[in-house]
C-alpha positions as CSV (number, residue, x, y, z in Angstrom):
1,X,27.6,35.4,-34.2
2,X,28.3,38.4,-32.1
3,X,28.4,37.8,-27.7
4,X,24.7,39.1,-27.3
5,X,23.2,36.3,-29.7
6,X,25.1,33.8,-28.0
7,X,24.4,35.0,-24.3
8,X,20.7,35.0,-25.6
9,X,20.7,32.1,-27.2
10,X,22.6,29.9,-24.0
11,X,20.3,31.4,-21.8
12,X,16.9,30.0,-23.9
13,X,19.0,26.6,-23.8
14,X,19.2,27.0,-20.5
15,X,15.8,28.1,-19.6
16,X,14.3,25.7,-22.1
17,X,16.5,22.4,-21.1
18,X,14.1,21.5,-17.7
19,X,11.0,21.8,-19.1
20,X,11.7,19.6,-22.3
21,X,12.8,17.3,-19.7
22,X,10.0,17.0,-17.8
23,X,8.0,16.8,-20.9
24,X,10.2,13.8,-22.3
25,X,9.8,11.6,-18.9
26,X,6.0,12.8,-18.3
27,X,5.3,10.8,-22.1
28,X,7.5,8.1,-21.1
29,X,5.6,7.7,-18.1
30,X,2.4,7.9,-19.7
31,X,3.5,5.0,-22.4
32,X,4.2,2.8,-19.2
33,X,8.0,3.1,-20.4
34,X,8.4,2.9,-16.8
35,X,6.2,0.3,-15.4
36,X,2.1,0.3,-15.0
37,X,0.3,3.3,-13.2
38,X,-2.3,1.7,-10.6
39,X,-5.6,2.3,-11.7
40,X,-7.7,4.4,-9.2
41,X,-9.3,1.8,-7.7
42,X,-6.3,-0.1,-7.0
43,X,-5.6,3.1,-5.4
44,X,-8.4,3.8,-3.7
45,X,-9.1,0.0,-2.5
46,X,-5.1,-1.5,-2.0
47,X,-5.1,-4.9,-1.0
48,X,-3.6,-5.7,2.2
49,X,-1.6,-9.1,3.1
50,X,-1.5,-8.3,7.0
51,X,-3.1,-10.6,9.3
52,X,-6.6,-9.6,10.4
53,X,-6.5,-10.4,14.2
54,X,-9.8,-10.7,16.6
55,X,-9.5,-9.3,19.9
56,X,-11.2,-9.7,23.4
57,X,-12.4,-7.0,25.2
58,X,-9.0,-7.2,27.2
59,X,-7.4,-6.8,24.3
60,X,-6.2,-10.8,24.4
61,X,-5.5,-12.3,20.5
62,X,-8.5,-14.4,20.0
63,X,-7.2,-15.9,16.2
64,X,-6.0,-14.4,12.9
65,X,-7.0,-14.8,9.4
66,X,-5.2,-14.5,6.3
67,X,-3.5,-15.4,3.4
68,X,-0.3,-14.6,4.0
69,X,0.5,-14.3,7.7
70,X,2.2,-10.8,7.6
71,X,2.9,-8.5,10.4
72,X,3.7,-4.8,10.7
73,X,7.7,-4.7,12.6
74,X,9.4,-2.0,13.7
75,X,12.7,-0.7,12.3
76,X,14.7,-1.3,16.0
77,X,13.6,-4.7,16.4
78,X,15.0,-5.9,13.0
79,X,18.3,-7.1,12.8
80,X,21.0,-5.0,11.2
81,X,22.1,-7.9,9.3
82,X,19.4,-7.7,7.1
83,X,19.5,-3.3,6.8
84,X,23.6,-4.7,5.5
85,X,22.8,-7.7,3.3
């Protein structure tokens, strides 16, 4: 095979290589090789395990209900042990 065929032919490879790629993990993705896709609904309508809390109009914490009694926390007043366990 002479240089030109070759250059031509490493350059289709090249070129060619990504999009098989994405091909190959866009059907393992749609054959749930992955994991399960949420449905649209579940997308549209996600379920939420944070406390609902009533307030007064000065903004005092009448009661909570829930399920699960989960809280939104911010990153700085989390301890760094748990960011290094």
């Amino acid at each position: 095979m002479n240089k030109k065929k070759r250059n031509i032919l490493i350059f289709w490879i090249i070129f060619a290589t990504p999009f098989v790629g994405f091909a190959i993990i866009f059907t393992l993705i749609s054959f749930g090789f992955f994991g399960t896709m949420p449905t649209f609904e579940e997308l549209e309508n996600p379920q939420n395990n944070i406390a609902t809390e009533i307030l007064s109009e000065d903004g005092a914490i009448l009661g909570t209900y829930y399920y699960q009694n989960r809280s939104f926390e911010k990153r700085e007043n989390i301890s760094p042990a748990v960011f290094n366990a």
